[in-house]
PyMOL commands that place a pseudoatom at each C-alpha (Angstrom):
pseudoatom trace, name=CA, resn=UNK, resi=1, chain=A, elem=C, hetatm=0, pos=[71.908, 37.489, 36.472]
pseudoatom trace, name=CA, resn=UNK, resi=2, chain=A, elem=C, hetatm=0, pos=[72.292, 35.502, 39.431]
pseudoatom trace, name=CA, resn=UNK, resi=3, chain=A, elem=C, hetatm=0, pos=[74.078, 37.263, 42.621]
pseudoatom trace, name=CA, resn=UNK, resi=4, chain=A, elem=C, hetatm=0, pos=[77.409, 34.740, 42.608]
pseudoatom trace, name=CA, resn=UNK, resi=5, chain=A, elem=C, hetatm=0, pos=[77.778, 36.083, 38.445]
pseudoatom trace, name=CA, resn=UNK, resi=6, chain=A, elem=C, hetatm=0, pos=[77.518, 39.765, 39.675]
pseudoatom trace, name=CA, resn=UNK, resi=7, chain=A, elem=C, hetatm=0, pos=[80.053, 38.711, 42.094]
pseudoatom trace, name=CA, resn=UNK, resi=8, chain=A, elem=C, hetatm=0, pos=[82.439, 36.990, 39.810]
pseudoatom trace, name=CA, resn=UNK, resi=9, chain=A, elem=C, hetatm=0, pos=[81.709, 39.882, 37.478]
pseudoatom trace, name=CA, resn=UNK, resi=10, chain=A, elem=C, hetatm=0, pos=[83.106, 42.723, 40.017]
pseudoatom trace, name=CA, resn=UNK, resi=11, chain=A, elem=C, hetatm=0, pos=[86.160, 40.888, 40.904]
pseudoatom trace, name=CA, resn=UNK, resi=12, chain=A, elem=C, hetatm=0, pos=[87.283, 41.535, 37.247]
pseudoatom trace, name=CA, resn=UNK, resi=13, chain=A, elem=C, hetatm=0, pos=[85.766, 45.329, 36.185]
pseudoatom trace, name=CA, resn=UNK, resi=14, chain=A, elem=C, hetatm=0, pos=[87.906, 48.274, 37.374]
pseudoatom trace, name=CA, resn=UNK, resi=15, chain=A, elem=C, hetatm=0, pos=[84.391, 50.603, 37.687]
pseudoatom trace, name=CA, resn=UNK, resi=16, chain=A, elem=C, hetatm=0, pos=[80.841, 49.611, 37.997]
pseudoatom trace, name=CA, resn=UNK, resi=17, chain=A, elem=C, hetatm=0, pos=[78.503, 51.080, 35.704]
pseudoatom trace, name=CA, resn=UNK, resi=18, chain=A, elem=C, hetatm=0, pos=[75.145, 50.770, 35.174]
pseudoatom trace, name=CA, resn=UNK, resi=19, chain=A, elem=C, hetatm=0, pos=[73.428, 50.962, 31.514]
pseudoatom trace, name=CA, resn=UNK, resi=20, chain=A, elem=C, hetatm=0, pos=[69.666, 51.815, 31.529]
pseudoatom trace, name=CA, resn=UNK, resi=21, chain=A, elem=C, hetatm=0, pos=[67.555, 50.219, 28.658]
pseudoatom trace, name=CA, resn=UNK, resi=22, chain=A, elem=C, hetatm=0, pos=[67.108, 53.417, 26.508]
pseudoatom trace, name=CA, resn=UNK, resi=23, chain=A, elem=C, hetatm=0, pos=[71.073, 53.352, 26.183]
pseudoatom trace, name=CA, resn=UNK, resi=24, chain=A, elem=C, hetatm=0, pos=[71.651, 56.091, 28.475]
pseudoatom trace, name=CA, resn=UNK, resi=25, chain=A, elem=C, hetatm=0, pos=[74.038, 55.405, 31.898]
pseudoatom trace, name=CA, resn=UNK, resi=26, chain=A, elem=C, hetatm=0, pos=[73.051, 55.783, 35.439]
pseudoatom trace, name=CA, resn=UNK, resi=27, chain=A, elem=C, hetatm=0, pos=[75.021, 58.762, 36.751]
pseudoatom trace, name=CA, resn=UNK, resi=28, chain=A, elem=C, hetatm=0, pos=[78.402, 57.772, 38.110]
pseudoatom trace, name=CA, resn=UNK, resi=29, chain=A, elem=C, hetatm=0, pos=[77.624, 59.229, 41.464]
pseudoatom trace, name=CA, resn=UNK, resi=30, chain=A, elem=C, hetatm=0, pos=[74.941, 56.456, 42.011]
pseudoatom trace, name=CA, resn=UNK, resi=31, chain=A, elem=C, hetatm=0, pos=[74.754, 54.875, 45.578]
pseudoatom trace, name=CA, resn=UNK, resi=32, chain=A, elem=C, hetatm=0, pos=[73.297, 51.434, 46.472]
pseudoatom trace, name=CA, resn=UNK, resi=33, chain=A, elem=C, hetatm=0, pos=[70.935, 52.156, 49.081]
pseudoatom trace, name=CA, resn=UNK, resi=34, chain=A, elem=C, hetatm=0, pos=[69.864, 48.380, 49.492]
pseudoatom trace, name=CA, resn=UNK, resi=35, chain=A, elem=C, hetatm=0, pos=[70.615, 44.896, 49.261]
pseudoatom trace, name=CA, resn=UNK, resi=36, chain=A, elem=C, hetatm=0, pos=[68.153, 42.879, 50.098]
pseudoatom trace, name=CA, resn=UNK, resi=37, chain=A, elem=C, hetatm=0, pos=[66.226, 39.330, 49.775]
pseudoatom trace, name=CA, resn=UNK, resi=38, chain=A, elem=C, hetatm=0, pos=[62.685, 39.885, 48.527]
pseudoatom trace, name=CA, resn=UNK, resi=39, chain=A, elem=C, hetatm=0, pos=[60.447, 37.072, 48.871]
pseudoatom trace, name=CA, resn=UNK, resi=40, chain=A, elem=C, hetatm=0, pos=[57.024, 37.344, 47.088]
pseudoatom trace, name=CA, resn=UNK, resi=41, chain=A, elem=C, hetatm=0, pos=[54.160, 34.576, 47.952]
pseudoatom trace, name=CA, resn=UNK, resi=42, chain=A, elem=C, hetatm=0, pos=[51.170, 34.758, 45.326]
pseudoatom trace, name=CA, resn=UNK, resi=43, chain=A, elem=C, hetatm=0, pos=[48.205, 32.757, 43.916]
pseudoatom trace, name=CA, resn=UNK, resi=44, chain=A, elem=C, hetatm=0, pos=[48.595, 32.740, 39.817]
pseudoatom trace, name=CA, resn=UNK, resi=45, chain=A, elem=C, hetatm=0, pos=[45.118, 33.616, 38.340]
pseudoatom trace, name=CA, resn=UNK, resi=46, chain=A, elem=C, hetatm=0, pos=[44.631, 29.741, 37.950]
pseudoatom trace, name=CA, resn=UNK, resi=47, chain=A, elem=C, hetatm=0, pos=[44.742, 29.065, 41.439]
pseudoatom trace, name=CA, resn=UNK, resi=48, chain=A, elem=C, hetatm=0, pos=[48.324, 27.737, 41.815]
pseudoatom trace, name=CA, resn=UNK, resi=49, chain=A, elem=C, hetatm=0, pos=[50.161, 29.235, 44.734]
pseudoatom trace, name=CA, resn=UNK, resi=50, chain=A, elem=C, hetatm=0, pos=[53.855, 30.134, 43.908]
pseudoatom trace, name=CA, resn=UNK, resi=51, chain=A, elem=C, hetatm=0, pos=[56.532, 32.265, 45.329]
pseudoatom trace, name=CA, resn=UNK, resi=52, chain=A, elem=C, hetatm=0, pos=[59.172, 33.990, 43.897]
pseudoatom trace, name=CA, resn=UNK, resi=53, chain=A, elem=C, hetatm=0, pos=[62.360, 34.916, 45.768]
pseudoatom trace, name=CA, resn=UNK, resi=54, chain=A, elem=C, hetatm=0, pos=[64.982, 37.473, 44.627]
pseudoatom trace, name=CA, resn=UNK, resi=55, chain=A, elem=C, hetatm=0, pos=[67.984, 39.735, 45.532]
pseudoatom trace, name=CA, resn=UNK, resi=56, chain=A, elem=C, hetatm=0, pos=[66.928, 43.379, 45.390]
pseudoatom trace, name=CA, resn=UNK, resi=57, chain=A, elem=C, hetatm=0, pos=[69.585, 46.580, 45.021]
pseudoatom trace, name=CA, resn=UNK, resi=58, chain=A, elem=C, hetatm=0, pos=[68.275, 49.594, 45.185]
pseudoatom trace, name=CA, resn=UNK, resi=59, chain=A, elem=C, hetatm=0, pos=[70.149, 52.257, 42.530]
pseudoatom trace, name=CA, resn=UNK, resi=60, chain=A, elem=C, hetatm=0, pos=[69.781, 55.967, 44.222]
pseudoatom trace, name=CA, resn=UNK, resi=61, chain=A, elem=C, hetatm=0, pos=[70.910, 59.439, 42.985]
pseudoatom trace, name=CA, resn=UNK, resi=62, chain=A, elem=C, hetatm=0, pos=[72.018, 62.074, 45.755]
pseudoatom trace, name=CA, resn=UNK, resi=63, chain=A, elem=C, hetatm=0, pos=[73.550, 65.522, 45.118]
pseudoatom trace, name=CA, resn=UNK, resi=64, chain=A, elem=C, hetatm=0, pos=[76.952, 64.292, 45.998]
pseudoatom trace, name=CA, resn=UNK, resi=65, chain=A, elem=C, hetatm=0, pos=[78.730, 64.120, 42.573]
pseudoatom trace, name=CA, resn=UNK, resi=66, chain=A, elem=C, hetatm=0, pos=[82.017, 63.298, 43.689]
pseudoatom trace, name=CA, resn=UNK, resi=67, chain=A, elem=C, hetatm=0, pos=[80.585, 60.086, 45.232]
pseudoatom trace, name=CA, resn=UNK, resi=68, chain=A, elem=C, hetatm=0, pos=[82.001, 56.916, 43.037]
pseudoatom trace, name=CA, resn=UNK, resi=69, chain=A, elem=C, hetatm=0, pos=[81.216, 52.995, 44.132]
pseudoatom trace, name=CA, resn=UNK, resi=70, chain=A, elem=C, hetatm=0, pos=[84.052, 50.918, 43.592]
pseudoatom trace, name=CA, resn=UNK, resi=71, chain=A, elem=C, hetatm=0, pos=[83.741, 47.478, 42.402]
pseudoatom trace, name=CA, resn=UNK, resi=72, chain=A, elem=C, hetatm=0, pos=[85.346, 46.292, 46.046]
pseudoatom trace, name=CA, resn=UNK, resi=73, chain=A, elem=C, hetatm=0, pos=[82.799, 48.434, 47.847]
pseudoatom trace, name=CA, resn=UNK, resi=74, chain=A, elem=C, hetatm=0, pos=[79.868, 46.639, 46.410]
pseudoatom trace, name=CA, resn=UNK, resi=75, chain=A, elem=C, hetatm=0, pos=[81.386, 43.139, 47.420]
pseudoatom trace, name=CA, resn=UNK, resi=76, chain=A, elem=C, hetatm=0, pos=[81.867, 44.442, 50.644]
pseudoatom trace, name=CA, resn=UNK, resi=77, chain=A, elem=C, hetatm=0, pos=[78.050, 45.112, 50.723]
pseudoatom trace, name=CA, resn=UNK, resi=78, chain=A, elem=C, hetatm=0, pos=[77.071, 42.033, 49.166]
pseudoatom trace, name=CA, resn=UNK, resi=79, chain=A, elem=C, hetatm=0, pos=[79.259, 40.123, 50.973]
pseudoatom trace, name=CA, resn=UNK, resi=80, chain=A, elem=C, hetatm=0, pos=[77.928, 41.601, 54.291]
pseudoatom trace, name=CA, resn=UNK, resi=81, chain=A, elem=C, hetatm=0, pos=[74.089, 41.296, 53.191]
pseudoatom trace, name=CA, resn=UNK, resi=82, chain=A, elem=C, hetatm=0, pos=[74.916, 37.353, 52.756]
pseudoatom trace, name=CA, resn=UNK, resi=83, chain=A, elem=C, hetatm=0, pos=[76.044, 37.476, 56.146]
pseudoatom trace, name=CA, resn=UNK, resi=84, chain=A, elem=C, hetatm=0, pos=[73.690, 39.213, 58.352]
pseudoatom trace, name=CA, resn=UNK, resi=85, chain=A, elem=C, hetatm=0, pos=[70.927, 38.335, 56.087]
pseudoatom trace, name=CA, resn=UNK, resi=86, chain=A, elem=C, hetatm=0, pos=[71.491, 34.944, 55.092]
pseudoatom trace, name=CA, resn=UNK, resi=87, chain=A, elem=C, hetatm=0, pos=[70.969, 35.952, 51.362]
pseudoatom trace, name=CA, resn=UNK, resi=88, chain=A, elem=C, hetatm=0, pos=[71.666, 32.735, 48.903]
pseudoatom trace, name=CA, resn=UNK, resi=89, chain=A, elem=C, hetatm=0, pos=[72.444, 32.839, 45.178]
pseudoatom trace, name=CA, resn=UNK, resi=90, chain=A, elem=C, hetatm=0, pos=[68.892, 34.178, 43.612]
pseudoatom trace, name=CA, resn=UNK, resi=91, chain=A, elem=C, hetatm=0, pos=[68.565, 36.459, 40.493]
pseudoatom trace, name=CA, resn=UNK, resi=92, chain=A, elem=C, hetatm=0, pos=[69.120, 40.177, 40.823]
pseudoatom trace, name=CA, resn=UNK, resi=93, chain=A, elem=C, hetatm=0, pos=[66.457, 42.432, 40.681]
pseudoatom trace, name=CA, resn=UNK, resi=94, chain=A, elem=C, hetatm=0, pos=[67.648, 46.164, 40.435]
pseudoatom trace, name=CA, resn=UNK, resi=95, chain=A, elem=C, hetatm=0, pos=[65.327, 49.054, 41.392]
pseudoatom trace, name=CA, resn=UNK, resi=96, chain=A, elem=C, hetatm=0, pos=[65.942, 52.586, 39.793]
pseudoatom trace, name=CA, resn=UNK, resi=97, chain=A, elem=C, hetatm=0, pos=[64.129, 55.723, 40.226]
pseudoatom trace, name=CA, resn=UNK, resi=98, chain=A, elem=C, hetatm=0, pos=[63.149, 57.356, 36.872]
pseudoatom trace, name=CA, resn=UNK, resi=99, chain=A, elem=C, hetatm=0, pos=[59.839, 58.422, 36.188]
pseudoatom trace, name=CA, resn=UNK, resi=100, chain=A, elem=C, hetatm=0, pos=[58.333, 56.296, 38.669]
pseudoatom trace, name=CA, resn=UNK, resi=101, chain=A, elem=C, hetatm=0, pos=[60.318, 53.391, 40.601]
pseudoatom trace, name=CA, resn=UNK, resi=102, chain=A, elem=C, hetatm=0, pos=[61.230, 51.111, 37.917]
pseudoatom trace, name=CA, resn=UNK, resi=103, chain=A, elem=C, hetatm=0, pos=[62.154, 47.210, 38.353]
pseudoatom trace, name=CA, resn=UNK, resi=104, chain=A, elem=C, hetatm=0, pos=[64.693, 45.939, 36.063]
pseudoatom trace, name=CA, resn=UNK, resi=105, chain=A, elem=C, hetatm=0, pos=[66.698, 42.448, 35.520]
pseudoatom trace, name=CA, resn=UNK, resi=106, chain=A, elem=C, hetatm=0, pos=[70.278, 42.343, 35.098]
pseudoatom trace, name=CA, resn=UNK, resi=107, chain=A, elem=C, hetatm=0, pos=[72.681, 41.309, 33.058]
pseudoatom trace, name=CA, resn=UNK, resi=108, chain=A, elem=C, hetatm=0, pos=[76.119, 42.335, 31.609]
pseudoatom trace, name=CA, resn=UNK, resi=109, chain=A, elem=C, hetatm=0, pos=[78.090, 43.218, 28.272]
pseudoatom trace, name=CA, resn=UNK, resi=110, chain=A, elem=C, hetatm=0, pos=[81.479, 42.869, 29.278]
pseudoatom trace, name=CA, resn=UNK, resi=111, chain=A, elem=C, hetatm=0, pos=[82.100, 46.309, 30.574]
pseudoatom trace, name=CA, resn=UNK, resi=112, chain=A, elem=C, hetatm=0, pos=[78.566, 47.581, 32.176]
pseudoatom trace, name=CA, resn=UNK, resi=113, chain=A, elem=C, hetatm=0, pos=[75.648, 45.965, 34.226]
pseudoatom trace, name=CA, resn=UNK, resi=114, chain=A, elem=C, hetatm=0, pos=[72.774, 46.557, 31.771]
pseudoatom trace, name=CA, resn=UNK, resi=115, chain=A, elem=C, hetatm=0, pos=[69.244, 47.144, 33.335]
pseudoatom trace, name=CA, resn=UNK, resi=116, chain=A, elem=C, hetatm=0, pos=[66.720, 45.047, 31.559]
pseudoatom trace, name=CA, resn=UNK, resi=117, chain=A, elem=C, hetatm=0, pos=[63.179, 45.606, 31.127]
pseudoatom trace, name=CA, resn=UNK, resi=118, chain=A, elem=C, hetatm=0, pos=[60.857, 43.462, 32.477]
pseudoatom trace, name=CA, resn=UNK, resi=119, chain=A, elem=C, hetatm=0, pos=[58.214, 41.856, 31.383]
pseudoatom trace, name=CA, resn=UNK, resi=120, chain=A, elem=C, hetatm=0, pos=[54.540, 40.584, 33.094]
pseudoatom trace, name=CA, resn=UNK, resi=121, chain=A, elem=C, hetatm=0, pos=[53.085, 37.204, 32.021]
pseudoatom trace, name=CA, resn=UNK, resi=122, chain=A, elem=C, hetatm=0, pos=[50.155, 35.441, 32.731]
pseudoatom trace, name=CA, resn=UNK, resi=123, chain=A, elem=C, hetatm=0, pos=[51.538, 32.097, 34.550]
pseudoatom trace, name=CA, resn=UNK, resi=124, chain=A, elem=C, hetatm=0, pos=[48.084, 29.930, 33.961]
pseudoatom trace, name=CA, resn=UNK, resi=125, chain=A, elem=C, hetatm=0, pos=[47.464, 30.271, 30.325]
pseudoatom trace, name=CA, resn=UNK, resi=126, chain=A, elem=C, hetatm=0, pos=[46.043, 27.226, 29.920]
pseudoatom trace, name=CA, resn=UNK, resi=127, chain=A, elem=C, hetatm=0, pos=[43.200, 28.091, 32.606]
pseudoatom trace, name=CA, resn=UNK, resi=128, chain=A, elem=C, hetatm=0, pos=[42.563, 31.586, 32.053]
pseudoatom trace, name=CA, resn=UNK, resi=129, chain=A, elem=C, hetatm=0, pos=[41.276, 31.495, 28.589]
pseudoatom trace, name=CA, resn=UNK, resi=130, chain=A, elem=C, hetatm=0, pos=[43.549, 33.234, 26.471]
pseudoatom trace, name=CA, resn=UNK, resi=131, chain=A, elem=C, hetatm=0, pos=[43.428, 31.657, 22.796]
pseudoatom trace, name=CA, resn=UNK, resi=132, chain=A, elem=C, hetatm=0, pos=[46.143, 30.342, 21.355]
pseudoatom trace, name=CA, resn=UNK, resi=133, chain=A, elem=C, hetatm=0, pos=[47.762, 32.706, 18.525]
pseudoatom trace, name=CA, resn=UNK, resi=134, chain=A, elem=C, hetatm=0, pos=[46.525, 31.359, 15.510]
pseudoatom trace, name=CA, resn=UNK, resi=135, chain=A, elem=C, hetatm=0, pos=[48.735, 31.026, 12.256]
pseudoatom trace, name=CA, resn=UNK, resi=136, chain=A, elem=C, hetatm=0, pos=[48.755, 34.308, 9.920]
pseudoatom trace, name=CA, resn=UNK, resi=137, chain=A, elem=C, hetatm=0, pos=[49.095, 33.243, 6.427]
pseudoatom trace, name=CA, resn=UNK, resi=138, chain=A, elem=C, hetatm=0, pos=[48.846, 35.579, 3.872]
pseudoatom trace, name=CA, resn=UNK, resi=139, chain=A, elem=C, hetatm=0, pos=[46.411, 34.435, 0.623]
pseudoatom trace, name=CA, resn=UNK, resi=140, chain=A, elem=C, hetatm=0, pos=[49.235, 35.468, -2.074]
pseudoatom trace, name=CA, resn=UNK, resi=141, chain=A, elem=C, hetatm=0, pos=[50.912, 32.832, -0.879]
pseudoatom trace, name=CA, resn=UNK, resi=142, chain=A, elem=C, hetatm=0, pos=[48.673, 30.269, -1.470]
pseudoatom trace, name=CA, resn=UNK, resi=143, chain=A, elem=C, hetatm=0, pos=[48.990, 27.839, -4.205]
pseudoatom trace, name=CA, resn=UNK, resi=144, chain=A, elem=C, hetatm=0, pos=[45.895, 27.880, -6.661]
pseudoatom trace, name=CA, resn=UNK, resi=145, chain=A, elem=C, hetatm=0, pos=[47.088, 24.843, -8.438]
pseudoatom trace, name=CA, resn=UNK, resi=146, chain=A, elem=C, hetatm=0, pos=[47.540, 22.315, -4.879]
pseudoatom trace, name=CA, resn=UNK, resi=147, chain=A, elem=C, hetatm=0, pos=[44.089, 23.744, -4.092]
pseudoatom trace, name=CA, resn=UNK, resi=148, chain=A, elem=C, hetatm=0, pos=[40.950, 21.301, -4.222]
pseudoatom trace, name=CA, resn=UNK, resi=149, chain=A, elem=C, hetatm=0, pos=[38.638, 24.329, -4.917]
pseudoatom trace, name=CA, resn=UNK, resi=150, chain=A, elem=C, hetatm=0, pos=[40.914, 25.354, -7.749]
pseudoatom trace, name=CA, resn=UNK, resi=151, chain=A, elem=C, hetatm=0, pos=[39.031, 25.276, -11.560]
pseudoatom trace, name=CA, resn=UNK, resi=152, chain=A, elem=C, hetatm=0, pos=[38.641, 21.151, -12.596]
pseudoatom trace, name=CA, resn=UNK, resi=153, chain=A, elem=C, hetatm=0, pos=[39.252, 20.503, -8.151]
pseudoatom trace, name=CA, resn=UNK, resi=154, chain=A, elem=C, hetatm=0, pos=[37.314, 18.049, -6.483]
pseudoatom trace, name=CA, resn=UNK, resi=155, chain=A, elem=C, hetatm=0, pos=[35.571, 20.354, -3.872]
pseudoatom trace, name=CA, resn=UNK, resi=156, chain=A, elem=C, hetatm=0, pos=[32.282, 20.446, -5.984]
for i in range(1, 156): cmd.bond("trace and resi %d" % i, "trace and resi %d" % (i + 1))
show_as sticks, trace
zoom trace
């Protein structure tokens, strides 16, 4: 989710709510401790230099359980983050302590933000050897009759 569809997104939800993965909600009393513009310059194990810029918010738990952000609240903060930081329409990248910190994407049902897992990929598959995933076909299924090296085929 880009940050302009989490914007039009707030300007018509009444709460925000966040849904981890497993199902289970972030607890109302979250704060957003960030908003911020992560840019990440790497080389790609095939030698190809790339970057990678997104908008970072940073979910956070205190023990202040009367504490509820309000869909204006969070515009407010995004809106000032554009400002000061100059922060242009990138995809959201949400950050939520659990076990360990945990880096989700986002996206939206409706009614909730939903964290989504994400995934690692290898960028340069063509140049880092990985074999191409070969066909599985099961023998069952294969036709005795269209076979050359069936009885009275050709093959010998």
């Amino acid at each position: 989710m880009k940050l302009s569809e989490i914007k039009k997104q707030l300007s018509n939800v009444e709460t925000v709510a966040f849904v981890l993965p497993n199902g289970t909600y972030v607890p109302e009393h979250f704060h957003v401790t960030e908003v911020g513009l992560i840019t990440k310059n790497f080389i790609d194990c095939g030698g190809t230099v790339r970057n990678e810029t997104v908008v970072n918010f940073q979910l956070w738990n205190a023990n202040d359980f009367e504490h509820r952000l309000k869909p204006k609240k969070l515009l407010d903060i995004i809106t000032l983050s554009e400002k000061i930081l100059g922060i242009g329409d990138f995809e959201i990248e949400v950050e939520y302590q659990t076990e360990t910190i945990g880096k989700y994407d986002l996206g939206f049902n409706g009614k909730d933000f939903m964290l989504l897992h994400k995934q690692t990929a290898c960028l340069a598959e063509d140049q880092c050897g990985i074999p191409q995933e070969k066909q599985k076909i099961k023998l069952s299924e294969i036709n005795p009759e269209s076979s050359c090296c069936a009885p009275g085929g050709s093959c010998c």
